[in-house]
C-alpha positions, 0 to 999 in steps of 0.5 A: 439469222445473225444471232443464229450463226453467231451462237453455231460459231460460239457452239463449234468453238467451245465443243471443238474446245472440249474435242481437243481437252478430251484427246487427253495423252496417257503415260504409263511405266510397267512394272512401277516397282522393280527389285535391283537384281531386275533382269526384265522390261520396263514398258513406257506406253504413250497413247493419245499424242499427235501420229509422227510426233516426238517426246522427251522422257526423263528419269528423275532420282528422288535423293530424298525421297520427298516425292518431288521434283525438286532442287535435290533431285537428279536428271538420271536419265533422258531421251526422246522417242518419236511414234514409229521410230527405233534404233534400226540398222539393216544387215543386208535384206534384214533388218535388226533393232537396237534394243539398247536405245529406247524406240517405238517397237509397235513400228507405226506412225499411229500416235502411240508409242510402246518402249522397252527398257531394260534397266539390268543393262546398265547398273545405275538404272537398278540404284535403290531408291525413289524415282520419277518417270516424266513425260513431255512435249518438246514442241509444247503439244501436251503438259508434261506427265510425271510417274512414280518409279521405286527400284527396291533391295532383293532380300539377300541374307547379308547386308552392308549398313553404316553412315557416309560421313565428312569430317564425321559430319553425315552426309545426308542422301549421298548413293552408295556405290558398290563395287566387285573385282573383276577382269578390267578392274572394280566392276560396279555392281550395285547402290542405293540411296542414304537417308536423310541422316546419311544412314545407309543399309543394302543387302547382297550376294555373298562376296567382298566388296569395295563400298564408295560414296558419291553427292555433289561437292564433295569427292570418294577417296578410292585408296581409303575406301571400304573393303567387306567380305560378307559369308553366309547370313552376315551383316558388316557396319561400315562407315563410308567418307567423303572430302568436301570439294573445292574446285571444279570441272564443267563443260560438256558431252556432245555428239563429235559429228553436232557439237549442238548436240549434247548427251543429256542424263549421262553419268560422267565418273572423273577420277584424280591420279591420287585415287580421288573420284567424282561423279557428275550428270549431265543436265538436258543440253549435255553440260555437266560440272565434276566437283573436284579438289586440287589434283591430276584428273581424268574423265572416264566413261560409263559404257553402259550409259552410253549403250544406252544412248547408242553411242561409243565409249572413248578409251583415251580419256581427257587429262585435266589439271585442277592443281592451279584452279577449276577449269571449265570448257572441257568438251567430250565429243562421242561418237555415234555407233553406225554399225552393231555386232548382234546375236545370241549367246548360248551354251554348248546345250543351245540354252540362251545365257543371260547376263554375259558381259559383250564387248566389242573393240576396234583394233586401234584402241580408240574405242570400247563397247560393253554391254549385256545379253538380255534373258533371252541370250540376244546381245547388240553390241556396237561398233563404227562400220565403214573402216576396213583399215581399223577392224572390229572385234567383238568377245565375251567380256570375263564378267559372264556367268560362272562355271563357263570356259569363254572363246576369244574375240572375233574380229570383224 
């Protein structure tokens, strides 16, 4: 009888063992592949995970295409999502869905999660290259999942080529960033990945063009950059130049209501009084560190970014000096949205526009928001509620569509 409940107890443990190797977690990222003129959604689909729970998504640039993981690729991008959870705020009995910040839309505890992404909102998201997507468990339930991911050159007939060079050496695997006039400066617009040579091609829309190049230690000289102008079917050959970096500014992104909670995967541009810029990245507990040279700099911000994390940009920006040494401890404290501006943007025919440049302001100048209408016209904007002495406005930015007569802001 012994040996009996013995060999049933050995039974029950090896198949619930099976029971609980079978309940296997499946990930899966729809479409795999998008062009950079993309206006659509990702979908993340997460099935098989415990109902209620939390998982970490993050968004890995492959630098060299090496199809790893590895020492040269970049945190791009990453947040947590929790079954049955989004962004939601409510306008009196309605309530509304922040689409910027990825959530769960089935909107049930069921132990599965569907998330949309919609990488046109922020362009760093829609940078030609190599990409993975992975999926784990910050409470150890699950082995992480990892995806392929690759963002790809729509076919314009004009396309800018050459090499990114420091002191004429190649750089190899640096991003190429491009940027367009318009009506708060250079608006960025687009990029893609050099190879392993430091050789870099990308098509695009007619126009002109300010090209600049970005890779850890070293920083662009925006005075010294590139100008193109490209007409119909051609193809310009320009070389793009770095400058080593010898210094350096490190610190951290955080919540300015938790300062435990860092931004992670957030792309920080600092740029010098001279016209110098770096970009940094934050890594997964908000720290990041800007290699820099000798001069005056400024943090900026990457509103886009930020929308997607659902917090606000800053329009005061931290000084740092670098003329004496690196300086380290640097903390940006952002805060997050408690209140949007929503609805659709349309013409005076009721035809939705997609791609209107939202933007939403207090009065006070502390705060800055821009976002995009999605191809359905709907836009969330955000915003701190709770301030009557500080409005808020919200208008349509001068980067809409073309042929358009745009409204002034509407304060709120």
């Amino acid at each position: 009888m012994k040996n009996r409940v013995q060999k049933l107890i050995i039974a029950v443990a090896i198949f619930g063992g099976m029971h609980e190797m079978n309940a296997a977690v499946t990930f899966t990222n729809t479409p795999s592949a998008i062009g950079n003129t993309y206006n659509g959604i990702v979908t993340l689909q997460i099935s098989g995970i415990t109902a209620g729970d939390t998982v970490l998504v993050q968004k890995f640039l492959d630098t060299d295409s090496n199809s790893v993981i590895d020492s040269s690729a970049i945190l791009w991008q990453q947040f947590q999502i929790t079954d049955g959870q989004a962004s939601v705020f409510t306008n009196g009995s309605t309530s509304v869905t922040n689409f910027n910040v990825p959530g769960d839309t089935d909107g049930s505890a069921n132990g599965s999660i569907t998330a949309n992404l919609y990488p046109g909102l922020d362009f760093a998201q829609e940078i030609v290259g190599k990409y993975f997507f992975v999926l784990s468990s910050p409470a150890g339930h699950f082995s992480p999942i990892t995806n392929s991911f690759v963002v790809t050159n729509f076919p314009f007939a004009q396309t800018v080529t050459g090499n990114v060079l420091s002191n004429a050496t190649p750089v190899p695997n640096a991003v190429v960033i491009l940027f367009q006039p318009s009506g708060n400066g250079e608006n960025p617009v687009g990029g893609v990945v050099a190879n392993a040579s430091g050789g870099y091609a990308i098509k695009v829309p007619t126009g002109s063009y300010l090209l600049w190049g970005s890779k850890t230690n070293f920083v662009a000289d925006l005075t010294t950059s590139p100008n193109v102008t490209l007409g119909a079917g051609t193809t310009i050959t320009t070389n793009v130049f770095l400058t080593n970096a010898t210094q350096s500014i490190s610190g951290s992104v955080v919540d300015a209501n938790n300062s435990s909670l860092g931004l992670a995967g957030y792309l920080l541009p600092v740029q010098s009084s001279d016209g110098f810029l770096s970009i940094a990245l934050t890594d997964t507990n908000g720290n990041f560190t800007a290699r820099v040279i000798p001069d005056q700099w400024k943090t900026g911000q990457n509103d886009q970014s930020l929308a997607y994390k659902g917090y606000l940009t800053l329009e005061n920006n931290l000084k740092v000096n670098t003329t004496t040494g690196s300086v380290s401890g640097v903390t940006i404290s952002l805060p997050k949205a408690t209140a949007i501006f929503y609805g659709t943007v349309k013409d005076n025919l009721g035809n939705p526009l997609p791609g209107v440049a939202i933007a939403s302001s207090d009065n006070d100048g502390n705060y800055y928001v821009d976002g995009y209408s999605l191809p359905n016209g709907n836009y969330v904007s955000l915003a701190l509620g709770g301030s009557s002495d500080d409005p808020w406005q919200v208008q349509y930015d001068q980067d809409g569509p073309a042929n358009y007569l745009y409204s002034q802001a509407s304060s709120q």
